[in-house]
TORDREN-722007 format. One record per residue: residue in one letter; x, y, z of N, C-alpha, C, O in turn. Coordinates in steps of 0.2 Angstrom, whole numbers, padded with zeros to 4 digits, always signed. Layout:
AXYZXYZXYZXYZ...
! end
This chain:
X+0024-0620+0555+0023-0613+0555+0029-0609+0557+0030-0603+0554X+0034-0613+0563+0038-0608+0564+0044-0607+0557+0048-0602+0557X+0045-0612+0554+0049-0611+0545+0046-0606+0541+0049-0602+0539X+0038-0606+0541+0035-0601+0537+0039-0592+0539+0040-0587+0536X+0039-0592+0545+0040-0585+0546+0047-0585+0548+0050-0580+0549X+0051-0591+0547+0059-0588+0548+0061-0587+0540+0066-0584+0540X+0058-0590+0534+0058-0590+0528+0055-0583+0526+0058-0580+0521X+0049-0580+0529+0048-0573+0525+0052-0568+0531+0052-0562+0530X+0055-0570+0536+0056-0564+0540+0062-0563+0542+0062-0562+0548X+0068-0563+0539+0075-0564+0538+0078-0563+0543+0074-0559+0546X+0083-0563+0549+0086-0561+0556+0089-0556+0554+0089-0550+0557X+0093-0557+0547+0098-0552+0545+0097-0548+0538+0092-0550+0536X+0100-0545+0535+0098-0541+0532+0104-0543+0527+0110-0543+0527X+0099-0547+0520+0105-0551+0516+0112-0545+0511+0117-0547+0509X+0108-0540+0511+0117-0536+0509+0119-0533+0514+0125-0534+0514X+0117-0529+0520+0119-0526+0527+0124-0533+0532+0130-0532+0533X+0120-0537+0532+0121-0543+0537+0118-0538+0547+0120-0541+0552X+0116-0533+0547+0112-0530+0551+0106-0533+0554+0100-0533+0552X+0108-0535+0559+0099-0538+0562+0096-0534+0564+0098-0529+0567X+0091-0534+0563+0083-0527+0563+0081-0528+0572+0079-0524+0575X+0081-0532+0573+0080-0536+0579+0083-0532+0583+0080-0527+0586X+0090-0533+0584+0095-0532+0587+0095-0522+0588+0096-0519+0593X+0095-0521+0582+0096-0514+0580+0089-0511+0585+0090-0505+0587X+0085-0514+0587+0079-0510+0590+0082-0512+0595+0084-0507+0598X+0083-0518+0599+0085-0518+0607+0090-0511+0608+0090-0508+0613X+0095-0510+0603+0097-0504+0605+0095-0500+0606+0094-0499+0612X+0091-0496+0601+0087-0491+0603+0084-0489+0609+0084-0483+0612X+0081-0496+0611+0077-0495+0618+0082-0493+0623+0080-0493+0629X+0087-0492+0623+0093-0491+0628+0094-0498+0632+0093-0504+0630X+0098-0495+0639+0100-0498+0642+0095-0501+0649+0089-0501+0648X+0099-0502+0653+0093-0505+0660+0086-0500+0658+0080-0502+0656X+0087-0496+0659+0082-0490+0662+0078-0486+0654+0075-0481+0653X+0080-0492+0651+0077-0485+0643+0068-0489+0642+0063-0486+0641X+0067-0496+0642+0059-0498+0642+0056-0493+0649+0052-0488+0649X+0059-0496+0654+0051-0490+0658+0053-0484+0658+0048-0481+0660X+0057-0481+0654+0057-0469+0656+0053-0471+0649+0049-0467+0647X+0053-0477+0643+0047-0475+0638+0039-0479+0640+0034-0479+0635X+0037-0482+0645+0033-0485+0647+0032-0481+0651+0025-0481+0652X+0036-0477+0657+0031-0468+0660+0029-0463+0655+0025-0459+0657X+0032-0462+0647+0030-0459+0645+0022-0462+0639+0020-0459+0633X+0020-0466+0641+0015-0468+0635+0010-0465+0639+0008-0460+0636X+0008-0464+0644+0002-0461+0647+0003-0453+0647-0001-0449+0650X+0008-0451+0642+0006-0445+0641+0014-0438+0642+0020-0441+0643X+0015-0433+0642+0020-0431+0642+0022-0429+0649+0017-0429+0653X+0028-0428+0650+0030-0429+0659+0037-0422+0659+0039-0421+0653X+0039-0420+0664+0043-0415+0667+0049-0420+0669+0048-0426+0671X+0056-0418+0668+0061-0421+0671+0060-0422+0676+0062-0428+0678X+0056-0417+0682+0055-0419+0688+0051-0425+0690+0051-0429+0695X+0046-0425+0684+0040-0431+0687+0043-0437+0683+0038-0441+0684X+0049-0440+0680+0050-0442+0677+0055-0447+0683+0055-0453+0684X+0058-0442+0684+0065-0443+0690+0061-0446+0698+0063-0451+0702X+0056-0443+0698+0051-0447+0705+0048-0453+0703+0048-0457+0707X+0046-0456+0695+0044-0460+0693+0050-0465+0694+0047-0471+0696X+0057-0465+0694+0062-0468+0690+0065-0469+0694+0071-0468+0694X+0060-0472+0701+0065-0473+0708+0074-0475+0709+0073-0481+0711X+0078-0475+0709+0085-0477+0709+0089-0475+0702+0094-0478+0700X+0087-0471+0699+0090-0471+0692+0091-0461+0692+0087-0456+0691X+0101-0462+0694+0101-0455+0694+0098-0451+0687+0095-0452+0682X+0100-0446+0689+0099-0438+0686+0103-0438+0680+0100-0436+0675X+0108-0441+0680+0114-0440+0675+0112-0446+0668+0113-0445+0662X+0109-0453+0672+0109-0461+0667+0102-0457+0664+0102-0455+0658X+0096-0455+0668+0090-0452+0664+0091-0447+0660+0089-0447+0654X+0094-0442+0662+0095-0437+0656+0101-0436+0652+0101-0431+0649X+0106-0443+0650+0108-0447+0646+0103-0451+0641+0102-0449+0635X+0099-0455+0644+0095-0459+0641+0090-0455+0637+0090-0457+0631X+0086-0451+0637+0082-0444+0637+0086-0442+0632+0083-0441+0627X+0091-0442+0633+0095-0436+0626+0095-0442+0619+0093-0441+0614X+0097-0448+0622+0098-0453+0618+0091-0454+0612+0091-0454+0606X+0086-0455+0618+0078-0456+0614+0078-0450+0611+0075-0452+0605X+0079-0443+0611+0078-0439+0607+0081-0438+0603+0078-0436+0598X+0087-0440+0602+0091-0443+0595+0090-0447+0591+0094-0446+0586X+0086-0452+0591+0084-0457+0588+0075-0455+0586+0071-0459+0583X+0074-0450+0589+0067-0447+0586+0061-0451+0589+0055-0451+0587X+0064-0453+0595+0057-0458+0599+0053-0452+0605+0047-0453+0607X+0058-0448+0607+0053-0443+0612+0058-0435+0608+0062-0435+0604X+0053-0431+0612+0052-0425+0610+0053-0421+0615+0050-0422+0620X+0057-0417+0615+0061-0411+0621+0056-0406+0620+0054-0405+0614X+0053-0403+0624+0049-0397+0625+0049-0391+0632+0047-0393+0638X+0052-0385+0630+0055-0382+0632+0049-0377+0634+0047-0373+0630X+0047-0378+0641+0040-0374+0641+0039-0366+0643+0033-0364+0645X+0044-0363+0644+0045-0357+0644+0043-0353+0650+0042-0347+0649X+0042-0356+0657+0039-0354+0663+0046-0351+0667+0051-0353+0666X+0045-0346+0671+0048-0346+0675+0052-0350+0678+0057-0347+0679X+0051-0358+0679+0055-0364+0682+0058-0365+0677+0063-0369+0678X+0056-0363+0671+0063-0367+0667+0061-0374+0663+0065-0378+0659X+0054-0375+0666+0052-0382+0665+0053-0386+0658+0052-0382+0653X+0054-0393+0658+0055-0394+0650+0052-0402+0650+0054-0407+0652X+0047-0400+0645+0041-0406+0646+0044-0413+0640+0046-0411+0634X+0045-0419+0641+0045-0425+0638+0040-0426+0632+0037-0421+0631X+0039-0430+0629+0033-0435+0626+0037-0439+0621+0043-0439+0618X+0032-0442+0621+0033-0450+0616+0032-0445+0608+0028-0440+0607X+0036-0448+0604+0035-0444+0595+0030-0451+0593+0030-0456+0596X+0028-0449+0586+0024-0454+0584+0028-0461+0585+0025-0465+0588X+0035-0462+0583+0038-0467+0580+0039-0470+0589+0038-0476+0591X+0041-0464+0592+0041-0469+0601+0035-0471+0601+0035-0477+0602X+0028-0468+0602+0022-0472+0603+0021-0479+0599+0018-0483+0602X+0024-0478+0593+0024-0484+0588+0026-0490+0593+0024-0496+0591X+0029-0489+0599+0034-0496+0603+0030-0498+0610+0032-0501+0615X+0021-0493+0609+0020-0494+0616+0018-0503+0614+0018-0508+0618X+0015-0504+0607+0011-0510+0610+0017-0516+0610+0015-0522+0612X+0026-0516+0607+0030-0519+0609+0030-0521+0617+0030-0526+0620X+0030-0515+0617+0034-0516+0626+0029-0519+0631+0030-0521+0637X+0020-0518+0629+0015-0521+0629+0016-0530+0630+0014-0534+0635X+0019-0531+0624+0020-0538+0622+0025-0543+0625+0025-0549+0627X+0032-0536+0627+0036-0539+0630+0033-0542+0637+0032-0548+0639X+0031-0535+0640+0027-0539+0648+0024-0543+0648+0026-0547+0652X+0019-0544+0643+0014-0552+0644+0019-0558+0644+0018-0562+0649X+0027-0558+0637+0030-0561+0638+0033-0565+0645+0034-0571+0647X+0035-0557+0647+0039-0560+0654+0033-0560+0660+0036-0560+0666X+0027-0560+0661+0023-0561+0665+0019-0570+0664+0015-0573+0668X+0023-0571+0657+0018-0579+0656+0025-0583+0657+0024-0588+0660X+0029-0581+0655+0038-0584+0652+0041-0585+0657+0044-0591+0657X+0043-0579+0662+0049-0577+0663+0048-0579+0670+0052-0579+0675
! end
């Protein structure tokens, strides 16, 4: 079974030579980029609620990483026009599309790791 699916599911990409694989671990960023997108599946968050969420992880690495996912079209900047200035997160379709990966990783490393 596992020939069957290294036969139809290629690692690399035969005229790129680009791994799809690899190319998504990027995305997800760095130490800190699976959980600021696994605080945002339960819905949209304030940099501040985001920042209380993300115990040890400055101001500057999260709102790098933030800018990063909104580049890549995974979250969505939302600028809510109040008095505070407040500017609201959320997942875009294509970031929700990774909740049920990063679902899968957990089980992985809760059975595995």
């Amino acid at each position: 079974m596992k020939d069957a699916i290294a036969t139809t599911r290629p690692w690399a990409d035969p005229v790129t030579g680009q791994c799809p694989v690899a190319d998504t671990l990027r995305v997800l960023g760095g130490k800190h980029g699976a959980k600021i997108l696994h605080c945002l599946t339960t819905g949209e968050r304030h940099f501040l609620e985001l920042q209380r969420e993300m115990d040890g992880v400055s101001r500057k690495v999260l709102r790098a990483q933030l800018k990063e996912f909104e580049e890549s079209g995974l979250v969505a900047r939302t600028p809510k026009g109040d008095a505070r200035q407040r500017v609201g997160y959320a997942l875009t379709r294509k970031g929700s599309a990774l909740g049920d990966i990063l679902g899968q990783l957990y089980d992985w490393q809760q059975t595995f790791g």
